[in-house]
C-alpha positions as CSV (number, residue, x, y, z in Angstrom):
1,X,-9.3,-7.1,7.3
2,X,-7.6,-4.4,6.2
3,X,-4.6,-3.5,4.0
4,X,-2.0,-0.6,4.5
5,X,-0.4,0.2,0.6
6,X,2.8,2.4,1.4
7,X,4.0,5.1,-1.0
8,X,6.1,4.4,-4.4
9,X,9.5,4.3,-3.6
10,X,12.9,4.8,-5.2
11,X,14.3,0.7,-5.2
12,X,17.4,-0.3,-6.7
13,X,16.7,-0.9,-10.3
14,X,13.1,1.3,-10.5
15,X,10.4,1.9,-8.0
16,X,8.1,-0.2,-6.1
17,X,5.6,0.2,-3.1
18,X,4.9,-2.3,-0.2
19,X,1.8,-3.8,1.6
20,X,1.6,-4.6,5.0
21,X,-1.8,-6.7,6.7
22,X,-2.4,-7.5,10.5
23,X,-2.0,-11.3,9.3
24,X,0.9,-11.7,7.0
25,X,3.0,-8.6,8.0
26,X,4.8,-6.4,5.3
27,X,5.2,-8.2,1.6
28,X,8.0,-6.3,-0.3
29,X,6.6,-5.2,-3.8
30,X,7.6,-6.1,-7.6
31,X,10.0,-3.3,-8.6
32,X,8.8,-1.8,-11.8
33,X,11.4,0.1,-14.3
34,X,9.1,2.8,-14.7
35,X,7.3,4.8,-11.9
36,X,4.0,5.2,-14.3
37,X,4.0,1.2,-14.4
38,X,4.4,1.3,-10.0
39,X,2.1,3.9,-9.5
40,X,-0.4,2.2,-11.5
41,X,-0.2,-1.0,-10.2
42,X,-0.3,0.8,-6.5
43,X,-3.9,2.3,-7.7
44,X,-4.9,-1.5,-8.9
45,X,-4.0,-2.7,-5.8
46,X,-5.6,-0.3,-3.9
47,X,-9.1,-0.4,-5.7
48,X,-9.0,-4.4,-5.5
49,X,-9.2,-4.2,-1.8
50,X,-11.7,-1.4,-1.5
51,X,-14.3,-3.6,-3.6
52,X,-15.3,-5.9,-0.8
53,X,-16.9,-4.3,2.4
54,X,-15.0,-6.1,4.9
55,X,-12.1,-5.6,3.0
56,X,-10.1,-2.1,2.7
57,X,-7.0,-0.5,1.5
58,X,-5.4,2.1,3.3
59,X,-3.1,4.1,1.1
60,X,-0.5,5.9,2.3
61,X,1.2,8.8,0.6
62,X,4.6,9.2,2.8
63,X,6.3,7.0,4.5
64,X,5.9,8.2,8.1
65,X,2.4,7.6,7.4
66,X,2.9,3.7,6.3
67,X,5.4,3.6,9.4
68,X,2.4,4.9,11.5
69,X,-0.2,2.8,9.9
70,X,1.4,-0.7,10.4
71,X,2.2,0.0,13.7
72,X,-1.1,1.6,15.2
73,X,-3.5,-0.2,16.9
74,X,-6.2,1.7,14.8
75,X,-4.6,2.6,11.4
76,X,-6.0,5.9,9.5
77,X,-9.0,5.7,7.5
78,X,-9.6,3.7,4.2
79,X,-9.0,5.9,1.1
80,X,-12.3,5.2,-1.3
81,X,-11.6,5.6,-5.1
């Protein structure tokens, strides 16, 4: 299984990122205040995924690349960290 983390984004009310999975489909994230508290809990999120090996992130730095990556049939390669 694997999981696409999209890019920090501007949200109303602070920033936030969002996930996407083949099973579950996009899940909206927590909108943080502060874009040091989003961005660290985007790296969290991405290193708890990369920890099993079935299991992978796939971090995304723009959105045309989450766009590109939830859509694919074969989405770009796991980022390691």
């Amino acid at each position: 299984m694997h999981t696409v983390v999209g890019p920090v984004l501007t949200r109303k009310g602070g920033y936030a990122f969002d996930c996407w999975t083949p099973e579950k489909g996009l899940s909206p994230g927590y909108t943080y205040h502060r874009i040091q508290d989003a961005l660290y809990a985007r790296n969290v999120e991405i290193r708890s995924h990369n920890k099993g090996s079935e299991d992978h992130a796939i971090a995304c730095n723009t959105v045309d690349d989450f766009a590109r990556s939830t859509t694919a049939g074969s989405p770009a390669k796991p980022v390691h960290h």
